[in-house]
C-alpha positions as CSV (number, residue, x, y, z in Angstrom):
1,X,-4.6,5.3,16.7
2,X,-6.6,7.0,14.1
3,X,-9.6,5.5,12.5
4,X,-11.9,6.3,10.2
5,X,-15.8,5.0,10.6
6,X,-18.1,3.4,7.5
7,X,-21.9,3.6,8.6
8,X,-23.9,1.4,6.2
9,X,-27.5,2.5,5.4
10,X,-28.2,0.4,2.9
11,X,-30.2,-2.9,3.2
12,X,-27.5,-4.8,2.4
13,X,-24.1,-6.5,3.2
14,X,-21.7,-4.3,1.4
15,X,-18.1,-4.4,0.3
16,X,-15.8,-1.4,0.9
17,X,-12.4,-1.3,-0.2
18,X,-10.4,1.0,1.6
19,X,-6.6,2.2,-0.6
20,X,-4.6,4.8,-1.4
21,X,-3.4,6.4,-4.7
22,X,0.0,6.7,-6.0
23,X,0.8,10.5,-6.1
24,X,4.3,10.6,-8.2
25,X,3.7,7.8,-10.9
26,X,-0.4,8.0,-10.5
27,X,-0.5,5.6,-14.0
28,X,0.6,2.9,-11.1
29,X,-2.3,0.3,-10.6
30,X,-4.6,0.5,-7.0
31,X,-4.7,-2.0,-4.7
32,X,-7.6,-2.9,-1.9
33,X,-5.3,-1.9,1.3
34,X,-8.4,-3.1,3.4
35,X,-11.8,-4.4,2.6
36,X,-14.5,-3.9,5.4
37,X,-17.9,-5.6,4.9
38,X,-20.3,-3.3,7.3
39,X,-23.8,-5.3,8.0
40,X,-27.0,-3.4,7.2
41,X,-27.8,-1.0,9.2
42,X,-24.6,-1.7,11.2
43,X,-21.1,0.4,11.1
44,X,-17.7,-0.6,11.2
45,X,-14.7,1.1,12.3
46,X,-11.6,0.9,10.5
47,X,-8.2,1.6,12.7
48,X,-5.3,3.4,11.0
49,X,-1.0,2.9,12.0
50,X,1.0,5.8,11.7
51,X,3.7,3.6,11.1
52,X,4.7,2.6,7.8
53,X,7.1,0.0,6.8
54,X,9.4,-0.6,3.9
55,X,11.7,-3.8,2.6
56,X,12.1,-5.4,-0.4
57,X,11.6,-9.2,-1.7
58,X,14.1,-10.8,-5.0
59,X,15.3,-13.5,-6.7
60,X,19.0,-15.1,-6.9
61,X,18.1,-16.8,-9.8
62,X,18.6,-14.9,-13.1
63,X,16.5,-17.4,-15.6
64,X,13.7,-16.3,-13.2
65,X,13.8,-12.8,-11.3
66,X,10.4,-12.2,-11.1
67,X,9.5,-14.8,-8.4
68,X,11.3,-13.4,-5.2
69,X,12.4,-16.1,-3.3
70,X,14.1,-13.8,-0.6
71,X,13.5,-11.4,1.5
72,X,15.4,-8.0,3.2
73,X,14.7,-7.0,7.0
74,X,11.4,-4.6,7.5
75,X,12.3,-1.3,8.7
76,X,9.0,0.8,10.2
77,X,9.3,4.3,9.8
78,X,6.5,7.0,11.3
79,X,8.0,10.4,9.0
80,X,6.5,11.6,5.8
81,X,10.2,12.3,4.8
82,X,12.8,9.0,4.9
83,X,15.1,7.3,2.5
84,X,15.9,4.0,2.1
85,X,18.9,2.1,1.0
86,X,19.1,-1.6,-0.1
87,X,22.9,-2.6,-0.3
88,X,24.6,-5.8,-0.9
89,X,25.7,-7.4,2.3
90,X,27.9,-11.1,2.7
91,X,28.3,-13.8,5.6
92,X,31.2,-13.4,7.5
93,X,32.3,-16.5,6.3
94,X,32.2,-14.8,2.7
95,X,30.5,-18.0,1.2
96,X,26.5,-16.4,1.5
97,X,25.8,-12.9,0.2
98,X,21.9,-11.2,0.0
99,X,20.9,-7.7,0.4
100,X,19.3,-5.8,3.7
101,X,17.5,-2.7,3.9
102,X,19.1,0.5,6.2
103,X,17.9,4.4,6.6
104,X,19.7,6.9,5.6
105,X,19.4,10.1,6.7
106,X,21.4,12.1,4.7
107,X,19.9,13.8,1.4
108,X,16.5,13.8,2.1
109,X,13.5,15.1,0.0
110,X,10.6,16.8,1.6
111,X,7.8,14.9,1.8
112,X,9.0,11.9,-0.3
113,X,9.5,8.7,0.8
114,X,12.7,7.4,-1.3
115,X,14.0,3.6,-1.4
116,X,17.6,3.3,-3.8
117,X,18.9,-0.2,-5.2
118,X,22.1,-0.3,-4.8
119,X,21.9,-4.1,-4.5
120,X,23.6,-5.9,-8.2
121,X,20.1,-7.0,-9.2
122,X,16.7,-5.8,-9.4
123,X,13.8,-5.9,-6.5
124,X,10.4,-5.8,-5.4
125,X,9.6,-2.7,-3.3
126,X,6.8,-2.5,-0.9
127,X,5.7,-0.1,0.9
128,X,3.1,-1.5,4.1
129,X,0.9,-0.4,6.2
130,X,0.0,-2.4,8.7
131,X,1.7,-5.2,7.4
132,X,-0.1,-4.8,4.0
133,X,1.5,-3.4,1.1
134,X,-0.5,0.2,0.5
135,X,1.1,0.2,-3.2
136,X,1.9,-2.5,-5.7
137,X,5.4,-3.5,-5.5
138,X,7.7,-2.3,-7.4
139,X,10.6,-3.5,-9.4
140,X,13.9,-1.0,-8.7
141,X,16.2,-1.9,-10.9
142,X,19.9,-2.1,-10.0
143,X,20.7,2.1,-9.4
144,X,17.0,3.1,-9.5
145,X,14.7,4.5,-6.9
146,X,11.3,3.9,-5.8
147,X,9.6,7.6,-4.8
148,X,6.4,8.0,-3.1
149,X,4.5,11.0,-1.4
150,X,2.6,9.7,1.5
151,X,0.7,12.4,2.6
152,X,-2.4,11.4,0.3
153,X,-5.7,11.0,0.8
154,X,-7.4,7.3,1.5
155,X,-9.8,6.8,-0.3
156,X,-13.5,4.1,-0.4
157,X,-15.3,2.7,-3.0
158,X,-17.4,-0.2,-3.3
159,X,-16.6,-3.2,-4.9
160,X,-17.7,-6.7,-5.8
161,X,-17.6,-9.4,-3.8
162,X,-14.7,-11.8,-5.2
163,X,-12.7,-8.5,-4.5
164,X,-10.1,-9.1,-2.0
165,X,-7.3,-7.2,0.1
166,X,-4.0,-7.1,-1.7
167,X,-5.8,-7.4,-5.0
168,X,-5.4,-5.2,-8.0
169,X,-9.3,-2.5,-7.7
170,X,-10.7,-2.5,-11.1
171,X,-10.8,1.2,-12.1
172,X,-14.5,1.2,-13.9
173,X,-15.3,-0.1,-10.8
174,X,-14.0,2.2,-7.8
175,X,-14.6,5.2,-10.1
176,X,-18.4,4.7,-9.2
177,X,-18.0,5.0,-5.8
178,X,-14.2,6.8,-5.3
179,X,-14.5,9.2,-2.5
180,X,-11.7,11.0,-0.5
181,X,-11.9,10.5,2.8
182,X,-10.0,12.2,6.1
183,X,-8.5,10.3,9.4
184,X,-11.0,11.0,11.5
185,X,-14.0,10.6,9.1
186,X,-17.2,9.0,8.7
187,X,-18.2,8.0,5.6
188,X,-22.1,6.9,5.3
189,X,-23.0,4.4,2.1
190,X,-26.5,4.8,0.9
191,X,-28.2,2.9,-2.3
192,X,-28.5,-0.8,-3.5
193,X,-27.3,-3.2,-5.8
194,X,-29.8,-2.4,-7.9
195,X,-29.9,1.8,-7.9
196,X,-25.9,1.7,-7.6
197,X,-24.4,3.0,-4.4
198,X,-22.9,6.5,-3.1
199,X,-20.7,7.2,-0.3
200,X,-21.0,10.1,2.1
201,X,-18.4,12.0,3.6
């Protein structure tokens, strides 16, 4: 499995959040995918799936759509190229009726990773890796699509401690410390609380 590797020089516990950035709507918010805490003096290693995943999460209720209360079937997918479909489907007893998530083949866009609602009502898309959304989810209304490109970079930054995974990075934070950073890579993380920090690739 690839990994990358965070060697901390510093004389301190720090906080590394490790995310990626949207590359088609890049105004979408950042999200901590993983936060390592590497000892001083010590290193950590931080593994990497090549398996994504993709379902959506929604509501039934209409007075209240934004709390999803159900909850499509995962489907894990290892290609940098794959679409998505979320249809309706019902019970064979016709009384129960919900949506579920199927690949489609057919249509494909190079290097895009698209997910289409063609469920009656709109949806939370997530898009995970390692069982941890790598992107805020996204409503898709009923028709829409969600695009992504996953062949970007991942990137580090240090942040504070009450930062958490899953959490919304504060940009005037990570932009301190943002650096790129390869599969395969060591990134080293030199400084102090007091001097501010850098990160080494």
């Amino acid at each position: 499995m690839p990994q990358i590797t965070l060697v901390n020089q510093t004389q301190e516990t720090v906080r590394i959040a490790v995310y990626k950035k949207a590359v088609i709507r890049p105004t979408l918010a950042t999200i901590a995918w993983q936060i390592v805490n590497p000892s001083p003096g010590g290193q950590c290693v931080v593994q990497v799936p090549a398996d994504y995943s993709v379902f959506a999460n929604y509501s039934m209720d209409p007075n209240n759509p934004s709390a999803p209360a159900y909850t499509t079937n995962s489907i894990p997918f290892a290609e940098l190229t794959a679409r998505f479909d979320i249809n309706n489907v019902t019970a064979q007893d016709s009384l129960a009726f919900g949506a579920e998530i199927a690949q489609s083949f057919d249509n494909l866009v190079m290097n895009e990773v698209r997910v289409t609602n063609n469920f009656g009502m709109g949806v939370w898309g997530h898009i995970q890796l390692d069982n941890v959304d790598v992107y805020p989810p996204q409503v898709i209304w009923p028709g829409g699509v969600l695009m992504e490109d996953l062949r970007s970079f991942l990137y580090l930054a240090v942040v504070s401690e009450f930062t958490y995974r899953g959490q919304d990075l504060v940009q005037e934070e990570i932009s301190l410390t943002e650096t790129p950073i390869l599969l395969g890579g060591t990134a080293t993380i030199t400084g102090s609380m007091w001097k501010g920090y850098s990160i080494q690739v």
